[in-house]
C-alpha positions in Angstrom: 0.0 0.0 0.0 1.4 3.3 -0.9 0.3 6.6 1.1 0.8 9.8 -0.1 1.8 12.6 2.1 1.0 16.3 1.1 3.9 17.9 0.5 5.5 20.5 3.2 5.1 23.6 1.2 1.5 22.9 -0.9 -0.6 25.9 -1.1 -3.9 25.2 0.8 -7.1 27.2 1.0 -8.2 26.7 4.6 -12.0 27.9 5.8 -10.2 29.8 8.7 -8.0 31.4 6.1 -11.4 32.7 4.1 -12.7 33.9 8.0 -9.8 36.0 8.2 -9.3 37.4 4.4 -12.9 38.5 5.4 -12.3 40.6 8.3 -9.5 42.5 6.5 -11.6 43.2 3.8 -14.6 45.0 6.2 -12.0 46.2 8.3 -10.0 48.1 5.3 -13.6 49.2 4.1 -14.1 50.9 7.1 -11.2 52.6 7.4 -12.0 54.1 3.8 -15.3 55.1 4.6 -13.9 56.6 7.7 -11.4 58.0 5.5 -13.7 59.6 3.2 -16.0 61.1 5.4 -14.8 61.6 8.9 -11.6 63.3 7.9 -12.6 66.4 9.9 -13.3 65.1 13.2 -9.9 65.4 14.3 -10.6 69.3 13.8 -13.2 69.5 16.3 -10.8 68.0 19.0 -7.9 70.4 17.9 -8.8 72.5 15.9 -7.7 73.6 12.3 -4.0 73.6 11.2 -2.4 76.8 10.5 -1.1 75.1 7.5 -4.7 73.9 6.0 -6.0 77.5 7.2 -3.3 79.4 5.1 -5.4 79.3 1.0 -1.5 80.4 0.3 0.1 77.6 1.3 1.3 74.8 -0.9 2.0 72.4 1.8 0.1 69.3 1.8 -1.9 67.3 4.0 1.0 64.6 5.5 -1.9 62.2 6.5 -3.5 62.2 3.0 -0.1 61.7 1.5 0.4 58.8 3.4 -2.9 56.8 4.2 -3.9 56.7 0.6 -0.5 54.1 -1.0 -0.6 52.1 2.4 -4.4 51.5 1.6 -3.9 50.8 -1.9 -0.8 48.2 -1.0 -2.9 46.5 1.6 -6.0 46.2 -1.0 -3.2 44.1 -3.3 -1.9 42.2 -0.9 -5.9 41.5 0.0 -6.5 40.5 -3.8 -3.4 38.7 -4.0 -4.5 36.5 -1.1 -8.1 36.3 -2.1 -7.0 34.8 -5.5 -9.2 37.0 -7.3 -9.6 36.2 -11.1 -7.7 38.8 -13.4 -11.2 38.3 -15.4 -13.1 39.7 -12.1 -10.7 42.6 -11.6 -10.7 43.8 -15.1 -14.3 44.2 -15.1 -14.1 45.9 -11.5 -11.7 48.9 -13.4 -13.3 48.8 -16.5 -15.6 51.5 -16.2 -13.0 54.0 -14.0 -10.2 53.1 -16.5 -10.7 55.4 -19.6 -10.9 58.3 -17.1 -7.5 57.5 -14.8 -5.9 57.6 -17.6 -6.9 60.6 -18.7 -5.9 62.2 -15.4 -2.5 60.9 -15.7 -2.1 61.9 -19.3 -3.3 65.2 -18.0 0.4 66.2 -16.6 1.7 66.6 -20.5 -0.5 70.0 -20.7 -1.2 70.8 -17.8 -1.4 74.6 -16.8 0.4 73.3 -13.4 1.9 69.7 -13.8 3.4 69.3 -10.4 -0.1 70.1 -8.6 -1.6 67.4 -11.4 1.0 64.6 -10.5 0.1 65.2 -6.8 -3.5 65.2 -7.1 -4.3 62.3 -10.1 -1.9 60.4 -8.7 -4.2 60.8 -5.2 -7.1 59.6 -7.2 -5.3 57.0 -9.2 -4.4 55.2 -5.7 -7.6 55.7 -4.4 -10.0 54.9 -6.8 -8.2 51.8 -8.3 -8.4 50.9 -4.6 -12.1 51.0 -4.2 -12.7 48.9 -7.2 -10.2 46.2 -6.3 -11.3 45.7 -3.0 -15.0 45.9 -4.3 -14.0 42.8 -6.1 -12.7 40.7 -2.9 -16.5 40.7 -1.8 -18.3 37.9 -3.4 -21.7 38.5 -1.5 -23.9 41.5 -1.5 -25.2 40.7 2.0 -21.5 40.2 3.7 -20.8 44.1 1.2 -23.8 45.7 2.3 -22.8 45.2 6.1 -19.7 46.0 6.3 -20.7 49.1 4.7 -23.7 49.4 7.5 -21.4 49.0 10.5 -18.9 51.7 8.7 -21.7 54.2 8.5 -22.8 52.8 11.8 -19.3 54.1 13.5 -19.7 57.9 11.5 -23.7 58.4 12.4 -22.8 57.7 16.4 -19.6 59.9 15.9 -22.1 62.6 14.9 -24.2 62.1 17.5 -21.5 62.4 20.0 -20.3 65.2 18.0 -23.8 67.2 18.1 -24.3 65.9 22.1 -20.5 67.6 23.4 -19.2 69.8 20.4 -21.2 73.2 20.1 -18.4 73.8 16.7 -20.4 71.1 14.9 -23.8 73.3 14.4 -22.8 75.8 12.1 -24.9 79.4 11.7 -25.3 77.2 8.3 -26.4 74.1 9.6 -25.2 71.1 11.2 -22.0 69.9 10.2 -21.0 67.2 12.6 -17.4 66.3 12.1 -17.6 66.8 8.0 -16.8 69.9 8.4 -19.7 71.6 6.6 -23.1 71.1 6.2 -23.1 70.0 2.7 -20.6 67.6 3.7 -22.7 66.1 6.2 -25.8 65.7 4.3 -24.1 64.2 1.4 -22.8 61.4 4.2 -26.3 61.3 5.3 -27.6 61.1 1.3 -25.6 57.9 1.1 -26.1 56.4 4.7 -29.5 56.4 4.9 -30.6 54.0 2.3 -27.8 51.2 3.8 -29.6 52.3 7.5 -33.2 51.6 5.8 -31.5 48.1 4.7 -30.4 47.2 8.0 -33.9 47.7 9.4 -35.2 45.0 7.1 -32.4 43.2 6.7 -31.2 41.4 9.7 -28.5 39.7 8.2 -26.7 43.1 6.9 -27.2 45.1 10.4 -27.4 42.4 13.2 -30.6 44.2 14.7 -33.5 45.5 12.8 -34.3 47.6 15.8 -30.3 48.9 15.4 -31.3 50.1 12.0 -34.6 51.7 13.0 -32.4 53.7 15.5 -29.9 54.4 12.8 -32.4 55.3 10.0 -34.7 57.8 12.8 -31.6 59.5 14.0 -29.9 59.7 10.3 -33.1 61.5 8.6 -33.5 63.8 11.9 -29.6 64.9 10.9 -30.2 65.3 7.8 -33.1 67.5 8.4 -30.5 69.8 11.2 -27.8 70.0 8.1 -30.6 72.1 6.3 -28.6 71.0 3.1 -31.3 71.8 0.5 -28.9 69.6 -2.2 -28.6 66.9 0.1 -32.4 66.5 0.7 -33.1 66.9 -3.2 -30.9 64.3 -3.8 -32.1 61.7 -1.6 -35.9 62.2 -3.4 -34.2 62.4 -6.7 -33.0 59.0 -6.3 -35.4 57.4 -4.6 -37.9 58.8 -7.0 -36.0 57.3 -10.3 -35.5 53.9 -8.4 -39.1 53.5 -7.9 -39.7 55.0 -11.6 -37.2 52.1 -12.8 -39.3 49.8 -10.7 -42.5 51.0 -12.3 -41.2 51.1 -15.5 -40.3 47.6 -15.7 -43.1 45.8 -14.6 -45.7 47.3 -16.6 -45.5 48.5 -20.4 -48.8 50.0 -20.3 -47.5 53.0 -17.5 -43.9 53.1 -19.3 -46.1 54.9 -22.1 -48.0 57.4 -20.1 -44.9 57.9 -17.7 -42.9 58.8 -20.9 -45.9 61.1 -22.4 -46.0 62.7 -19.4 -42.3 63.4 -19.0 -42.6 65.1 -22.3 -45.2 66.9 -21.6 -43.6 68.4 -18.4 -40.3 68.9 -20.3 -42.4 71.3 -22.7 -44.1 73.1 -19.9 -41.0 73.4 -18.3 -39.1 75.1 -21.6 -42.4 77.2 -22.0 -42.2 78.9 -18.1 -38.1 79.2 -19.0 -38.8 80.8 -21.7 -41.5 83.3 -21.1 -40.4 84.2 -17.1 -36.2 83.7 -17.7 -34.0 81.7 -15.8 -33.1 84.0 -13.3 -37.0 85.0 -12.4 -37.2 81.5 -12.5 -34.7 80.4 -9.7 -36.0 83.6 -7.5 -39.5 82.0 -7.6 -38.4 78.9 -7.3 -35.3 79.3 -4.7 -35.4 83.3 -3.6 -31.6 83.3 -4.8 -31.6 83.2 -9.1 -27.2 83.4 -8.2 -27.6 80.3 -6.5 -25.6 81.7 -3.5 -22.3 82.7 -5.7 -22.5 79.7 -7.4 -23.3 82.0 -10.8 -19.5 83.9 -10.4 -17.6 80.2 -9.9 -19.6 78.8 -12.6 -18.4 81.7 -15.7 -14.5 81.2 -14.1 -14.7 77.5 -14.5 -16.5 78.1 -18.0 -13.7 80.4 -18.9 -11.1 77.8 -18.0 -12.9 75.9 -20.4 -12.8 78.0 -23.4 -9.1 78.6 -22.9 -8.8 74.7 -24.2 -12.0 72.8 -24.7 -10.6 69.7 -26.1 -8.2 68.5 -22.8 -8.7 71.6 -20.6 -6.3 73.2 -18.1 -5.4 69.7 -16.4 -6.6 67.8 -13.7 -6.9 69.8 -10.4 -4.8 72.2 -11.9 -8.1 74.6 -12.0 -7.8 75.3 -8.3 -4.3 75.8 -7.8 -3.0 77.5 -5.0 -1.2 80.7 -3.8 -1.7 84.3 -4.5 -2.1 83.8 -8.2 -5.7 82.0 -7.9 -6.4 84.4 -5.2 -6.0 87.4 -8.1 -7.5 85.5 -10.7 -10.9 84.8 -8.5 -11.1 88.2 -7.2 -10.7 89.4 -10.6 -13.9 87.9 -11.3 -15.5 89.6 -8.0 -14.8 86.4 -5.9 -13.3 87.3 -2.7 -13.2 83.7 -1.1 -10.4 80.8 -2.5 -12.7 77.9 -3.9 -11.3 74.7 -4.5 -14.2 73.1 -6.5 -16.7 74.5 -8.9 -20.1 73.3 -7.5 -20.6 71.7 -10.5 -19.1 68.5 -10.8 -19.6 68.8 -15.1 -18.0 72.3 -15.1 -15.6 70.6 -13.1 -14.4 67.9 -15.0 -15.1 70.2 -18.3 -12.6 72.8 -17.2 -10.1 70.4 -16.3 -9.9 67.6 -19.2 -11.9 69.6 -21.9 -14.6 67.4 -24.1 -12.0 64.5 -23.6 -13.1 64.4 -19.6 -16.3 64.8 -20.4 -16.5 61.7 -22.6 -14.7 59.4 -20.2 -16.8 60.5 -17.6 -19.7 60.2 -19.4 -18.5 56.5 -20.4 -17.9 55.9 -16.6 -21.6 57.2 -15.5 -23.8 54.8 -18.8 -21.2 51.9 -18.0 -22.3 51.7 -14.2 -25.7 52.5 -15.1 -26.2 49.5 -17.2 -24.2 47.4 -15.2 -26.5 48.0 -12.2 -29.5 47.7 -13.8 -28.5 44.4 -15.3 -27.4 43.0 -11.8 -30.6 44.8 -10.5 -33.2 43.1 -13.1 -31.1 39.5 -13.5 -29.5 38.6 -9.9 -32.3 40.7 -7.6 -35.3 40.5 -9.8 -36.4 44.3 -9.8 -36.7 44.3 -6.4 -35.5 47.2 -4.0 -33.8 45.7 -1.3 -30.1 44.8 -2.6 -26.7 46.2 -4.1 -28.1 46.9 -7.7 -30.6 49.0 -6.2 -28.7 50.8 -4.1 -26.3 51.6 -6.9 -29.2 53.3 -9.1 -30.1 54.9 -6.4 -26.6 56.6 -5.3 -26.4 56.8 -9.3 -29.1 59.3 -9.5 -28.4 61.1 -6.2 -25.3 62.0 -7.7 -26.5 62.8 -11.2 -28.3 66.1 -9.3 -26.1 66.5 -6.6 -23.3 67.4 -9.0 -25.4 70.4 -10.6 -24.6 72.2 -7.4 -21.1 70.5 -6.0 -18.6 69.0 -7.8 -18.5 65.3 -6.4 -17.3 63.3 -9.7 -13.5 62.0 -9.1 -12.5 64.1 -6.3 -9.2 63.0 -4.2 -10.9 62.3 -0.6 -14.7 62.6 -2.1 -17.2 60.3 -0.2 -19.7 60.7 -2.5 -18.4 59.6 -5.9 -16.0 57.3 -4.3 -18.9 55.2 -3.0 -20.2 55.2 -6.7 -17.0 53.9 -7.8 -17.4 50.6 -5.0 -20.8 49.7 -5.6 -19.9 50.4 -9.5 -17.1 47.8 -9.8 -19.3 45.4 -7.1 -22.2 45.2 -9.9 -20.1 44.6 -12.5 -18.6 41.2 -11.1 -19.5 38.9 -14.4 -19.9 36.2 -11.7 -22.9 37.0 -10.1 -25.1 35.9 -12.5 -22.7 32.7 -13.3 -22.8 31.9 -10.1 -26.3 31.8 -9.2 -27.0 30.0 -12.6 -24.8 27.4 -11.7 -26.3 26.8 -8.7 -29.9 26.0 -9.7 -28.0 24.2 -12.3 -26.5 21.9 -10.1 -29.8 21.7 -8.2 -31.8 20.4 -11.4 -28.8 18.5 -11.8 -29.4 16.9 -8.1 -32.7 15.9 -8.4 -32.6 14.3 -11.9 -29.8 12.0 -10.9 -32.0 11.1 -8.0 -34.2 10.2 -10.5 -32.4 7.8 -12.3 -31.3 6.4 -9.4 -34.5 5.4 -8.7 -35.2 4.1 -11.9 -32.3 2.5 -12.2 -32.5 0.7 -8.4 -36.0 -0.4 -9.4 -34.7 -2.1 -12.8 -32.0 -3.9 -10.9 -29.3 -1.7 -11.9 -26.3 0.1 -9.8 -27.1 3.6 -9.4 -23.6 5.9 -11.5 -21.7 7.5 -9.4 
């Protein structure tokens, strides 16, 4: 009798090995969503640096500089452990791919190429980052709670924050430890949907009376932000998802919903038309400049004429120093802005019509992607990744008419887009489940022949 030993060095998968790959992965998704959006609390402990206070100052953030490689170097090492498929990864980048590349390319013509190498190099790291480790999670349930116990850890740091810290209610609105109000309701914009999960869910928040907490306390702070944007955005995507929903399960209303959007699309150029834009927006909003935005909005358009094929660069539009302090007060801006509050000015300005069209490829290619993992793997309904993703989708889509959220180093918002993105496109998903009732079907008719076959007289195949 011969026995065969396994060898010293063999390379086995072990269960506990899986366990622990697992608890990296929600524990280096935590510390990016902590990352992204509680990057200011430190400020309400200690205040604000002289150095990030000075608009003059070209020093860097040390922290930033730092936390962004080691994250993407752990995220590797995480999909080098996980043996993730090169297949799986490559659709996880696809979509983010034409526009990093851009960025990078960006530092040939840039108006300031040492300020684009910093900052698209920040972004490179960070989102190529996101979408790996979105591909490491092979289950939306095991994804959708690490992400509930990350924003779990931010909405009780705001609490505490609104409890001891007078700092975090603004004469704007409550800011918690984002820093600004918009800040905080755009965290609130994405948390609440993964709260309302949790609450019916108990598998992705451990309690559903945990995520009725979450989800009362989250809208009641997003209420105290009094971010107008925040709140439009959060029925601007919940309105589309259940419009998708709608729209799919009946052809009749997908008619009369469409007539209707026409209709209102007419009536809507008819009251531009007749009243103006700017009586318009004082009817609508009591502010047609949409506080300053108007001012912002012509510099970043003339950045934009100066080169409207590849633009001034990536993040080269808000350099700093005395120079963009000049140039914005020529224009009657007396503050130092480092985004345009609008995210398609934004990338416009800085990569030109070639920006545009890689960001426009990144927005359809997610789009799709979501709505084929929302109609194939969760059946149209709206508790689940794919619907989570059309719903941030949309969010976005009007959140960036007033901030500029699309591929910002250290955004929240966009960066969350960029995870869910790559999670939906996994070609797996649907393979997987497939295979499974496959294999059931496959079960229960070699049962049946066993049967037939032990009732003929005949050894059942194995």
């Amino acid at each position: 009798m011969v026995i065969i030993m396994p060898a010293a060095n063999a390379d086995v998968y072990r269960p506990q090995d899986e366990v622990f790959l697992g608890v990296v992965r929600d524990l280096l998704l935590c510390g990016f969503i902590l990352y992204l959006f509680a990057f200011k609390a430190s400020d309400l402990w200690f205040g604000v640096s002289k150095v990030e206070a000075d608009t003059s100052s070209a020093a860097g953030n040390l922290f930033n500089q730092l936390i962004i490689p080691a994250m993407f170097f752990a995220v590797c090492l995480l999909v080098r452990a996980s043996r993730i498929s090169a297949r799986r990864l490559k659709h996880a980048l696809v979509p983010v791919a034409p526009f990093l590349l851009v960025i990078m390319l960006s530092v040939v013509w840039s108006d300031y190429p040492e300020l684009t190498i910093r900052r698209a190099s920040n972004e490179l790291l960070q989102t190529t980052a996101l979408a790996l480790l979105a591909a490491c999670f092979s289950s939306a349930t095991a994804m959708l709670g690490a992400l509930f116990r990350a924003f779990l850890i931010i909405g009780c740091l705001d609490l505490l924050a609104y409890a001891f810290f007078p700092d975090s209610i603004t004469d704007l609105g409550f800011a918690g430890i984002h820093g600004h109000k918009n800040l905080a309701g755009e965290f609130f914009v994405l948390a609440l949907p993964v709260y309302f999960l949790g609450t019916l869910n108990k598998q992705i928040s451990g309690s559903r009376l945990l995520g009725s907490l979450c989800l009362i306390s989250g809208i009641a702070m997003l209420v105290a932000t009094q971010s107008k944007t925040s709140v439009g955005a959060v029925v601007f995507g919940l309105s589309l998802l259940l419009l998708a929903r709608a729209l799919s399960s009946n052809s009749t209303l997908r008619t009369s919903l469409l007539l209707s959007f026409l209709l209102g699309l007419l009536c809507a150029i008819a009251v531009t038309i007749v009243w103006g834009p700017s009586e318009l927006l004082e009817t609508l909003i009591g502010d047609p400049t949409l506080t300053g935005r108007d001012q912002i909005w012509r510099f970043a358009i003339s950045k934009f004429n100066g080169d409207p094929v590849f633009g001034v660069g990536y993040g080269a539009i808000w350099q700093v120093g005395l120079e963009i302090q000049l140039a914005l007060r020529a224009m009657g801006l007396y503050f130092v802005f480092n985004e345009a509050h609008n995210g398609y000015l934004e990338i416009a300005a800085q990569l030109g019509i070639v920006g545009v069209a890689c960001l426009l490829f990144f927005l359809v290619t997610t789009l799709l992607n979501s709505l084929s993992y929302w109609t194939t793997v969760e059946k149209n309904r709206l508790l689940g990744a794919g619907a989570l993703t059309i719903y941030v989708f949309w969010a976005l889509v009007l959140s960036n008419i007033t901030e500029s959220l699309y591929f910002q180093p250290g955004v929240g918002s966009s960066s969350i887009l960029i995870f869910l993105g790559a999670f939906v496109a996994n070609p797996n998903r649907r393979l997987v489940i497939v295979s499974a009732a496959n294999v059931t079907l496959a079960a229960r008719g070699q049962v049946r022949l066993d049967h037939r076959a032990s009732v003929n007289g005949i050894a059942p195949q194995t």
